[in-house]
Structures are given as structure tokens and as C-alpha cells.
N, C-alpha and C positions, 0 to 999 in steps of 0.2 A: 333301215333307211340306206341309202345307196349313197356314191362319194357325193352327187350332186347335192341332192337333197342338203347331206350333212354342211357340203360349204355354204347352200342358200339361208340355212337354217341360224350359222357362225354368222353369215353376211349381215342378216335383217338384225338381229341380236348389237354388231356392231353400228348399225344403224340407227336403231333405235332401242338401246341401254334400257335393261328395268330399273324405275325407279330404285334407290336406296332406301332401305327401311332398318333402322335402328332396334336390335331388340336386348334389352341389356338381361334378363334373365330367359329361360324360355318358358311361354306360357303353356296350360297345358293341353292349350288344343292344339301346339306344336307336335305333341305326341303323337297326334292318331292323324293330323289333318297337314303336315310340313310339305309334305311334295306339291299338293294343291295350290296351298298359299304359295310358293317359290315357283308357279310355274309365271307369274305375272310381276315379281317383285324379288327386289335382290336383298336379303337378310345377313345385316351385318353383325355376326353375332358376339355381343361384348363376352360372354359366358366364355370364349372360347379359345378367346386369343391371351397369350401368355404374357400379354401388356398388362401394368395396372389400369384398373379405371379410366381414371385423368387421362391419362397418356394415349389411349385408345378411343376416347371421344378426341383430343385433340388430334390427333392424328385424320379422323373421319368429318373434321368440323365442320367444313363444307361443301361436303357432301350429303350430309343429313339433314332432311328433310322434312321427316317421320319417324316417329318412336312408334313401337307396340309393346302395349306392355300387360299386365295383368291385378289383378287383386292385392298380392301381396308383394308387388316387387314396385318401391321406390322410386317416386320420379323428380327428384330435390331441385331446389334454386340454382343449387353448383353444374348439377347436369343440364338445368335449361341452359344458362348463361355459358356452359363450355359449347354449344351448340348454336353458333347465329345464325344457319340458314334454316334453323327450324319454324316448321310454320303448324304440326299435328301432332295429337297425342291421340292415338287410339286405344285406351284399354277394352279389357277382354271382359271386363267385370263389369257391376253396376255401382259398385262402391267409388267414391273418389277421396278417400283420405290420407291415398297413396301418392296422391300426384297434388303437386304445388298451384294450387289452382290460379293463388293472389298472383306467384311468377308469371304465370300463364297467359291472366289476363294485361301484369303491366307488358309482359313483349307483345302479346297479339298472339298468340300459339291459339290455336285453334283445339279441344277437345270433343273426343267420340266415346260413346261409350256403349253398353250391352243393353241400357234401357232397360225397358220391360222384359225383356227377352226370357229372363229366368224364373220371373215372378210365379208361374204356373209350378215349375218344378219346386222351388224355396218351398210354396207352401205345402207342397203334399208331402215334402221330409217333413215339415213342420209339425201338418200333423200325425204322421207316421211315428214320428216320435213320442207325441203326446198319446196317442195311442198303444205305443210299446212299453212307455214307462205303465200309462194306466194300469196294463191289464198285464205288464211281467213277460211279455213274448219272449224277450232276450232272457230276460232270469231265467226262464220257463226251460229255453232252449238250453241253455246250460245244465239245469238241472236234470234234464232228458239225458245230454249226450256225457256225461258223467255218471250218470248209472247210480242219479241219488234216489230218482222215482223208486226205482224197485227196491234200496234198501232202505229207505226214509219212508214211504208210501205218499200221502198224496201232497200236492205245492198248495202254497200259501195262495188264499184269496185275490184276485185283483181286484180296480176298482171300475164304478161304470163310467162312459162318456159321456152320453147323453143327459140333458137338463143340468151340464155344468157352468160354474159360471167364469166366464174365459176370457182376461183380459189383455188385448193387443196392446203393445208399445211399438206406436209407428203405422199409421194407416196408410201405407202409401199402395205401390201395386202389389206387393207382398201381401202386407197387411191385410189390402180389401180381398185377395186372393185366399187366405189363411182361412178370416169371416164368413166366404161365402161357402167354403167345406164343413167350418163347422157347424153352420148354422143348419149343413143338412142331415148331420148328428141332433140335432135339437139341443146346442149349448146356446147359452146367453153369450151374447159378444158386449164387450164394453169395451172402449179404449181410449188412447192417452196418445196423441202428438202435437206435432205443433202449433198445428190452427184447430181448431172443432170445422168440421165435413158437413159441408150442408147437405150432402148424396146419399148420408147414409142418417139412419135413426137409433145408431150404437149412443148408447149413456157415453157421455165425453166426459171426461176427467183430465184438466189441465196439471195435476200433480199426479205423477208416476207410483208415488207413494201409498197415496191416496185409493189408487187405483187398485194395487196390490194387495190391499187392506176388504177390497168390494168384490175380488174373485179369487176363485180357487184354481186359477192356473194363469201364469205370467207367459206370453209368447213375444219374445225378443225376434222383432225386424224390423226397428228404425236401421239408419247409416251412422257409424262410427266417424263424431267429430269430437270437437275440445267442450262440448256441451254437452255430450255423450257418454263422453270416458269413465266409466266409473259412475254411471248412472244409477245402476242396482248396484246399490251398494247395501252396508248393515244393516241399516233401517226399512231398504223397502225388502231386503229379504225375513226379515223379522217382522212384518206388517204381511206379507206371505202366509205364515203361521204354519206351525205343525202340518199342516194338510195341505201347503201349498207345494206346486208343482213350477218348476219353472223349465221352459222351453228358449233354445236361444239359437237362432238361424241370422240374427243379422250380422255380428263380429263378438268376437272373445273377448275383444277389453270393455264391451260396453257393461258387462256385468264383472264386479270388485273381485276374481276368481279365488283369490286366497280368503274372502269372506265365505264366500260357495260353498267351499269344500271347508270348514269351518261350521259353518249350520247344516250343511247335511251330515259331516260327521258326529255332530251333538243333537241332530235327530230337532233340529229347529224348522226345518222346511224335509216335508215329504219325501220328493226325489228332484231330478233334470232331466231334459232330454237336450245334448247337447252336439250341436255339427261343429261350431266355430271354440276357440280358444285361444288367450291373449298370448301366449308362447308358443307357436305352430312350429315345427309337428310335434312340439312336445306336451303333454300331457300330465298332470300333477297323479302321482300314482295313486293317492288316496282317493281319484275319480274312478282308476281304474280297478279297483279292490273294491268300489261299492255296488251292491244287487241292484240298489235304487236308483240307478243312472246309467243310463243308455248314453252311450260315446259315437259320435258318424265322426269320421276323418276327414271337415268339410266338403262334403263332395253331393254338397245339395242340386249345384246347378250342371253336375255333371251326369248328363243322360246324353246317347249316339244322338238321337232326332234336334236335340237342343243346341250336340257342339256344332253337328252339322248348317245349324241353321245362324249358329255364330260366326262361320267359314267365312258364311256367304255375305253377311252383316262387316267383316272384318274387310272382305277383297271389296264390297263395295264402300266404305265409308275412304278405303287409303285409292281405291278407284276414283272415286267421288273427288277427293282431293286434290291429285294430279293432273284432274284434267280440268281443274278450275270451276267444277260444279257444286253445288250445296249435299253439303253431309246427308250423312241418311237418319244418325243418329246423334245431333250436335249435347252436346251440354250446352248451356246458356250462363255465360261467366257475369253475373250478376254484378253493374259498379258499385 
């Protein structure tokens, strides 16, 4: 670019300022996608600066306008309220248990979120999972690249998929995405949320319990709320039985984790196929030390085609914003 160019470039920029967008952690389509996003928006980044917290929203008060934020990063009553010219929250996720929604809706903040957007990927870890615990792929692979095939001779049996019977917690777009993969395994789907579906002809089970008791494999992807927490807990992992299998794509704490690894240490439930956990990124090692349990390092919703089409979800909802337009992807703050 030549001098002109660069001063036209400094001119228009003073001219018309990019929006301020508030990101207190970095999310992680920051990683592969930041130059994109900053070519339209100025990122203020709390992560970075050698202020506390407080002191660094106060300092940006008003000026912020928009938060971005993600899955697991915070977005409390203290931060809305250090913030009054906020009017959006955009997270990166589809979860909202991170962001203070009651806050939200008594200022009027506006919330965006990922939608449906992931539902296709969530389910195919899901059952990619169910799949690997089944049939021991990861054991398998270990026992290959460790050199036990040739001095042990042949691995332990797996089990089949098909004609199992496979019970959803949480029919939403995950859920009915999860459904219609396995249903072309030929499992039985049954499942358990908060209304019974009139769209679909799954056996509905209003107790989770219940549920766990009628199939041989639990698939976890409702949303983590104070109804949630601790959903599966003893009893429905014990109503599971010896041969059950539990799958869990929607969040960590919605299943009792210190029960988990408790009954599958004591050989009370089959195995897990697990992406999410109540203590990220940490891990309980007695998950890690067992054959019967496949571990993903949440990273269901992270595929190239997905984050890029999250970019573009992300510059048009904080787009959509500033320029006085309707969201692209609103949450609806229920009174």
C-alpha cells in the first residue's frame, strides 16, 4: 500500500471507529479466525491487560457496547452492571448457563447465540462415541500400538449397535439429530425432556430414571441448568445396570461425576463415552486409567466448516446490532 492509500485508510478508520466489542476470555474461534473478526470490530481484550477485572470494565464502561463471549467463560450480574452502555451478548456456544440471563433481561441486554449451528457435529461425536465405547476402537487402538496384540494374541469381544435400545435426555436439535443417526443403525430411540414431542413417535419418559431403567445406553444433551445439575446422578446410574452405557455431549455437571466414576469403577454401569466434564480441563484420573471409557477434550462442536460458518454467524449478529437491525440468531428472554 502506498503513503496515500495508508493515510486514506488511518482517515476513514478516524472517521468512522470500529465498533468496541468486549471479550473477557478468548473464545476459541479466536484461535484460527481473529484477524477476520478484527477486520470489522475493535476487541477489547480483558485477558490481556494487566488490570484487574473490575478496574478494566470500569475503565471501558462506556464504551462497551457488546460482549463476546463463549461456553465456558462467565458472564455474571457484576459484569453486566460494571457495564451501562451494554446492549449484547453474543456467545459462541448454544449453552446459556454461563451468561446471567435474569440480568439480562431486567437491563434489556440483548442475547445471541450459536443455535442450532452445532447440533449436526454434537451428534456425530455422540455417536461416534457410542460407537467406540461399543465396539473398543480406542482400547483396540491401544492395544495395537502397544504391542499387546502380538504378545497377548487376540482383544476382547466388542458389543453390537444395532437393534439397541437407546435412550435420549433432551430432545432438542441435538437430541433429534443424535435420533435420526441412530435410528439408521436400527436402535430403538426412547427419550426423556421437558415436554413429550408431538414430531416425533420416540416412547417419552417424563422421569429420567425411568428412562435409564427401559434402555441400554443413556445419551446426555439436554442444557446445564439448576434442574439439570446433577441429573444422573446414583440412582439413575444404578437403574442403568451392568450393561449400561452412558454417553454425554451436553455439559459435565449434568451427570454426579464423582458417582460415574464410582460405578464404573465397581463395574455397576458398562462403560461412558464422554466429551464434556464438570472440572475442565481437568479430568478425574480414574477416567483416565479405564479401557471402558472413551475421553474427547470437548471438542464436539469444533470442526473447520462449523467454526467457519460460526465467523460468519458471529460478524453478522454483532453486524446486525450496530446497525440497529434484528439479530440473526436472538435467544428469546422469556418474562
Amino acid at each position: 500500500m502506498d503513503c496515500n492509500g495508508y493515510r486514506q485508510e488511518n482517515h476513514d478508520q478516524n472517521l468512522f471507529p470500529k465498533p468496541k466489542v468486549l471479550v473477557l476470555e478468548p473464545p476459541p474461534v479466536f484461535k484460527f479466525h481473529e484477524d477476520k473478526l478484527s477486520q470489522k470490530f475493535h476487541f477489547l481484550k480483558a485477558w490481556d491487560s494487566p488490570l484487574p477485572l473490575d478496574q478494566f470494565l470500569t475503565t471501558h464502561a462506556h464504551s462497551v457496547q457488546a460482549i463476546l463471549s463463549h461456553g465456558t467463560c462467565p458472564v455474571t450480574t457484576n459484569t453486566i452492571r460494571l457495564l451501562p452502555s451494554l446492549g449484547l451478548i453474543v456467545t459462541t456456544s448454544s449453552g446459556l448457563n454461563q451468561i446471567d440471563l435474569q440480568e439480562c433481561r431486567r437491563r434489556g441486554v440483548s442475547v445471541a447465540y450459536a443455535g442450532s449451528l452445532f447440533s449436526a457435529d454434537v451428534a456425530d461425536i455422540a455417536v461416534g462415541l457410542l460407537i467406540d465405547a461399543l465396539r473398543k476402537i480406542s482400547a483396540g487402538n491401544h492395544y495395537v500400538t502397544q504391542g499387546l496384540w502380538a504378545n497377548n494374541g487376540d482383544f476382547s469381544l466388542g458389543s453390537k449397535l444395532g437393534g439397541r435400545k437407546v435412550g435420549i435426555v433432551g430432545l432438542g436439535s441435538i437430541g433429534l439429530e443424535v435420533g435420526k443417526r441412530l435410528e439408521s443403525f436400527g436402535c430403538n430411540i426412547l427419550y426423556s425432556s421437558r415436554n413429550k414431542k408431538s414430531s416425533v413417535s420416540y416412547p417419552y419418559y417424563s422421569n429420567v430414571c425411568e428412562l435409564a431403567a427401559n434402555c441400554e445406553v443413556l445419551i446426555i444433551c439436554c442444557e446445564l441448568n439448576d434442574q439439570t445439575r446433577h441429573m444422573i446422578n446414583k440412582e439413575v446410574l444404578l437403574a442403568s445396570g451392568k450393561k449400561g452405557l452412558i454417553i454425554n455431549v451436553g455439559r459435565g455437571a449434568i451427570i454426579d461425576e464423582q458417582e460415574m466414576v464410582r460405578c464404573l469403577i465397581q463395574g455397576e454401569i458398562a462403560g461412558a463415552g464422554l466429551d464434556v466434564f464438570e472440572n475442565e480441563p481437568h479430568v478425574p484420573s480414574e477416567l483416565i486409567a479405564l479401557d471402558n471409557v472413551v475421553l474427547s477434550p470437548h471438542r464436539a462442536v469444533h470442526t473447520e466448516e462449523t467454526l467457519m460458518a460460526l465467523v460468519e454467524l458471529v460478524m453478522g449478529n454483532l453486524e446486525a446490532f450496530f446497525s440497529n437491525k434484528p439479530l440473526l440468531s436472538p435467544v428469546i428472554l422469556d418474562e
